[in-house]
C-alpha positions as CSV (number, residue, x, y, z in Angstrom):
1,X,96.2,176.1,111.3
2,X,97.6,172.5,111.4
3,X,94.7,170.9,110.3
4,X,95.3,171.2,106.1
5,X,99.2,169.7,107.0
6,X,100.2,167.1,105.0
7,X,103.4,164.7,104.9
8,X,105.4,164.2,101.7
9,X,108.6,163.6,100.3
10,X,110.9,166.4,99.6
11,X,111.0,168.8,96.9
12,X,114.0,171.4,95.4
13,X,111.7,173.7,96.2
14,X,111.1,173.5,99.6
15,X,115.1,174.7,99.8
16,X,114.2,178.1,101.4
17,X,111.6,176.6,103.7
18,X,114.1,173.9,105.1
19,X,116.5,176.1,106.1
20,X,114.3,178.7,107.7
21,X,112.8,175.6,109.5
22,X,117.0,174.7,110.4
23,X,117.4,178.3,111.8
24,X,114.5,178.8,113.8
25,X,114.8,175.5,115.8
26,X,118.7,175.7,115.8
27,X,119.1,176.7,119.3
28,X,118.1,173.9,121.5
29,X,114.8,173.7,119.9
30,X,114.4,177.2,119.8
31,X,115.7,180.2,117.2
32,X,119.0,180.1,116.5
33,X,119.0,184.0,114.6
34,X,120.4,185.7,117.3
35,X,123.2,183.5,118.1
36,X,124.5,182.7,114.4
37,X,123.9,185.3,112.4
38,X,125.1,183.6,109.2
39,X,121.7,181.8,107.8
40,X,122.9,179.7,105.9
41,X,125.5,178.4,108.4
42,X,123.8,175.7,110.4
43,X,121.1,174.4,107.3
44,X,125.0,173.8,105.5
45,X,126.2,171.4,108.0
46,X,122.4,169.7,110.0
47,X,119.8,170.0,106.7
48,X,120.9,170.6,103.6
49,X,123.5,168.1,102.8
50,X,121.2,165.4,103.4
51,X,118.9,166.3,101.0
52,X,120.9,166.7,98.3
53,X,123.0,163.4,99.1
54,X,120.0,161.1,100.0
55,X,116.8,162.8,98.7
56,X,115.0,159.6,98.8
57,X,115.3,160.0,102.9
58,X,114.0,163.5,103.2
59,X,110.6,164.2,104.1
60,X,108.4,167.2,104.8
61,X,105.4,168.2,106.6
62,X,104.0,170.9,104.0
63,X,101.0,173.3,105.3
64,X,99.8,175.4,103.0
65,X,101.9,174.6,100.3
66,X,105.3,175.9,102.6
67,X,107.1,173.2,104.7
68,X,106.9,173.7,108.3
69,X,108.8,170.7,109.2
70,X,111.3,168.0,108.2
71,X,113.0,164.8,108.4
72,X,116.6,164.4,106.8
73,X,118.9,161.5,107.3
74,X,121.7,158.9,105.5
75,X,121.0,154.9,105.7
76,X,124.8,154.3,105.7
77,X,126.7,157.3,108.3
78,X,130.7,156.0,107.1
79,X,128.8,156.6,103.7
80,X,127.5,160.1,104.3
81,X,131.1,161.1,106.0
82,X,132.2,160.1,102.9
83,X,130.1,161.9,100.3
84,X,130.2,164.9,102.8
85,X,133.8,165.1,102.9
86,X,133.9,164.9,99.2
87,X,131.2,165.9,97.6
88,X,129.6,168.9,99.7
89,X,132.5,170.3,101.9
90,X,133.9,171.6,98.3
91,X,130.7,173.3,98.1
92,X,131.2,175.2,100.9
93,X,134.7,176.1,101.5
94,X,134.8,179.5,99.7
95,X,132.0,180.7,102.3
96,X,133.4,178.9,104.9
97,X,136.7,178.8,104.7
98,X,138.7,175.3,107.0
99,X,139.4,176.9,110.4
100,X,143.6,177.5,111.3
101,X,142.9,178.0,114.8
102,X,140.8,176.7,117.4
103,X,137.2,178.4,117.7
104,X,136.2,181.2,119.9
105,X,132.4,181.4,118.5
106,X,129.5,180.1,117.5
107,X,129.9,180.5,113.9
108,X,133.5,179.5,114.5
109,X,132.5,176.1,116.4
110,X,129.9,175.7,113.6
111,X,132.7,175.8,110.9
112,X,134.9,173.9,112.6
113,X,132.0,170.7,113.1
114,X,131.5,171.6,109.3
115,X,135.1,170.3,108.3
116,X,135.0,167.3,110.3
117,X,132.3,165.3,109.5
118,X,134.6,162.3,110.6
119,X,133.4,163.0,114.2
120,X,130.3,161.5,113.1
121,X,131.8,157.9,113.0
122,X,131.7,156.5,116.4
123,X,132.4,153.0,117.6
124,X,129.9,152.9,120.0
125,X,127.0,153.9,116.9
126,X,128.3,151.4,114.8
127,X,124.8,149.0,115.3
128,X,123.1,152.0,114.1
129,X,124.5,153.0,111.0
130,X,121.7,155.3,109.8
131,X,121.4,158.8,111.7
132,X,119.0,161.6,111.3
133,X,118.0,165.0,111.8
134,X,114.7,166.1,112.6
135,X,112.5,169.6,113.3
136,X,109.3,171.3,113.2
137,X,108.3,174.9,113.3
138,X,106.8,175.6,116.9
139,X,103.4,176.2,114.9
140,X,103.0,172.4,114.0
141,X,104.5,170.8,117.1
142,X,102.4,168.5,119.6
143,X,100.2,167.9,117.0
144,X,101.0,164.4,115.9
145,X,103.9,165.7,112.9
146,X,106.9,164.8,114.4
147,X,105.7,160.8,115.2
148,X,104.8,160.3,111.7
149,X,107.3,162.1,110.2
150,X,109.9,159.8,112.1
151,X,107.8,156.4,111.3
152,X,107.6,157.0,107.7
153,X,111.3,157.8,107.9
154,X,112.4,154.7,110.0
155,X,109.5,152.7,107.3
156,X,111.8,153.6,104.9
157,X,114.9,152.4,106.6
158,X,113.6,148.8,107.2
159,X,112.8,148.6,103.6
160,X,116.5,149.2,102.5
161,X,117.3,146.6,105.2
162,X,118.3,149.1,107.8
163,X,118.4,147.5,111.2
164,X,119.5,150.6,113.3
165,X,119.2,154.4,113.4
166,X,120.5,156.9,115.7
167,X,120.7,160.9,116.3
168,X,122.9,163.6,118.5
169,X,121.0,165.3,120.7
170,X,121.7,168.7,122.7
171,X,121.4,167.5,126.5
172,X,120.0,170.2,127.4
173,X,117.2,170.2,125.3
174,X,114.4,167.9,127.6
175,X,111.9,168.6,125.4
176,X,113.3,166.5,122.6
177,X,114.5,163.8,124.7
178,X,111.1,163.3,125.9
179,X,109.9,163.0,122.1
180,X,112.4,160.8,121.7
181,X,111.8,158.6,124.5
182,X,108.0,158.3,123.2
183,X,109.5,156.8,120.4
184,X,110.9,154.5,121.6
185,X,115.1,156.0,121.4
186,X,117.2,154.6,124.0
187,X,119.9,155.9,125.3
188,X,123.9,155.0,123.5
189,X,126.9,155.7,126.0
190,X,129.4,157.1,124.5
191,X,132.8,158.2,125.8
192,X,133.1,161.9,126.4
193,X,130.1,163.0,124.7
194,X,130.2,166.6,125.1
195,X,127.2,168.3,124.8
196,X,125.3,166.0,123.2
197,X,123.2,162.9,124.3
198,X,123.3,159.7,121.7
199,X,119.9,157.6,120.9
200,X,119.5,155.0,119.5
201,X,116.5,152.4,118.1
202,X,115.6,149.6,115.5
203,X,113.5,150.3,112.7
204,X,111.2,147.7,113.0
């Protein structure tokens, strides 16, 4: 049932339910279980860092009391990269120790994103210094949850004075980009972008 949904901010305590959300979209769109079989591995580097760095910007679709979807994002990306590299990355690099050779996985391409979140700071983004993450269980999508979780999140953005925001996309994933073109996202070239697609948009 979608009906009883609700969008709030965040809470501590939807922790568990934002990285379950994290793994079972994690794979274009889809569940990512089979393919990293480390849980807390991709909710480390795509979810969780954000809400503990920028609360404030992390909001939830809640059903029934559990989340079922999210919104996670910085205002300021050279900021994030900072606070990342600084103040999460320590948190993490017991479990996940900094690669010493080049990766041959999943898990080990994963890690390896995880310890350079200076790839996030591209010249080509720079008009569009907030970024974001955003996913919804399968249960609650094409219902209206992903739109207003993305306006209340770009609402807040123009209120801190944010002008631009912009997100990594799989390519392959057409779903998304179609969401994302409904919204308004345009597309950013950027230089070899590997397998991702950069969008782009005003707040306002």
């Amino acid at each position: 049932m979608t009906s009883a949904a609700t969008l709030r901010p965040y809470r501590p305590e939807d922790r568990e339910a934002l990285f379950d959300i994290c793994v079972r979209t994690g794979h274009d769109g889809g569940d990512s279980r089979g393919i990293y079989p480390d849980l807390e591995l991709l909710p480390s580097i795509f979810a969780a860092p954000y809400a503990v760095l920028e609360p404030e910007l992390a909001f939830v679709v809640a059903d029934g009391g559990r989340a079922v979807g999210y919104i996670v994002g910085t205002a300021d990306t050279p900021s994030f990269v900072s606070r990342f590299r600084t103040e999460w990355l320590p948190r993490l690099s017991t479990r996940y120790p900094a690669p010493t050779q080049a990766p041959a996985t999943p898990t080990e391409v994963m890690v390896d994103l995880m310890h350079r979140p200076e790839r996030l700071l591209l010249p080509e983004l720079a008009a569009y210094p907030a970024h974001l993450h955003i996913d919804l269980l399968p249960s609650h999508q094409r219902a209206g949850f992903g739109r207003k979780l993305m306006e209340t999140f770009l609402a807040a953005l123009h209120l801190r004075g944010v002008t631009g925001v912009h997100l990594g996309m799989v390519s392959t994933n057409t779903a998304a980009r179609e969401f994302y073109d409904r919204l308004g996202f345009h597309e950013i070239p950027v230089p070899d972008p590997g397998p991702l697609t950069y969008l782009g948009r005003g707040t306002s």
